[in-house]
N, C-alpha and C positions, 0 to 999 in steps of 0.2 A: 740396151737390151733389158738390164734390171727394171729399169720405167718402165718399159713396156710390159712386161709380166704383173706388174706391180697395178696398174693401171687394168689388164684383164680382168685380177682376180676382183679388184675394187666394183668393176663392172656385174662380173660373174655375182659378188655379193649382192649388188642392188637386184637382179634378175630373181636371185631366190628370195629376198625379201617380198619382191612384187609377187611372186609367185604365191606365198604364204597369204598374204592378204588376200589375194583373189579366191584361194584355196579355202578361207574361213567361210565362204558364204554359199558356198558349193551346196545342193542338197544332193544328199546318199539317192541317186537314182536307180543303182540296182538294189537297193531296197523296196524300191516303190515298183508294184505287178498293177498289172492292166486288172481291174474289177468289169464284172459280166452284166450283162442289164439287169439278168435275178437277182444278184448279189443286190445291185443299189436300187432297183427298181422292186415297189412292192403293186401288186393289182389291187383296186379298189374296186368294188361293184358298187355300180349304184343304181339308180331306182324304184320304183315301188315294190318290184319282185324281185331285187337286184340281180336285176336279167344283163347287163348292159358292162358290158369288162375295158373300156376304152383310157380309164384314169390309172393313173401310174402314184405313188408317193413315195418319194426320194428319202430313203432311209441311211444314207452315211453324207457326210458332208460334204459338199460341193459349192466350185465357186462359177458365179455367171458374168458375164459382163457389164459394162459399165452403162450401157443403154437399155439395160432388161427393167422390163417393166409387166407388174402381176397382171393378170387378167382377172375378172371377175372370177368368183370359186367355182360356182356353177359350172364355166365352160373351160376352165381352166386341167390343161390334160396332165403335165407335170405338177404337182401339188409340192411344194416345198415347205417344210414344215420350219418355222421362224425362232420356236419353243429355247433351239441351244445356242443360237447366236450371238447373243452377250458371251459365252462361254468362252467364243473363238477362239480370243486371243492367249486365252490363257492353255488351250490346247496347243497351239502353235508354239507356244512354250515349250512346254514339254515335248514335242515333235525334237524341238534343236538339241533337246542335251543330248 
């Protein structure tokens, strides 16, 4: 019977160990709220009279996938501005502590 408890708790330790590890890499998701298209989307007019409201420019950071590819500027509707990108990593940083 001793083994056998002895052996449980041995068990029950590695379970919280695993648990801890898995637990460090967690991101706080009830931190993070749903953002509204205003919020990340800004309007661009453009043309001669800037008559014309169809361009969007994506003002907080966001990520695309792995097949995205730019369009021309011209016709391009979501504009994503490239300016903070070197930054990134080092926000993501500061994101974890």
């Amino acid at each position: 019977r001793e083994g056998q408890s002895r052996a449980k708790v041995l068990s029950n330790m590695i379970k919280q160990k695993r648990k801890e590890k898995a637990g460090k890499w967690e991101v706080p998701l009830p931190k993070v709220r749903a953002q509204g298209e205003t919020e990340v989307l800004k309007v661009i007019r453009t043309g001669k009279r800037k008559k014309k409201a169809w361009k969007r420019m994506v003002t907080k950071v966001c990520f695309v996938g792995d097949g995205f590819t730019r369009k021309p500027p011209k016709y391009e509707r979501f504009i994503r501005p490239m300016e903070n990108m070197p930054r990134l990593p080092t926000i993501l940083k500061m994101m974890d502590v």
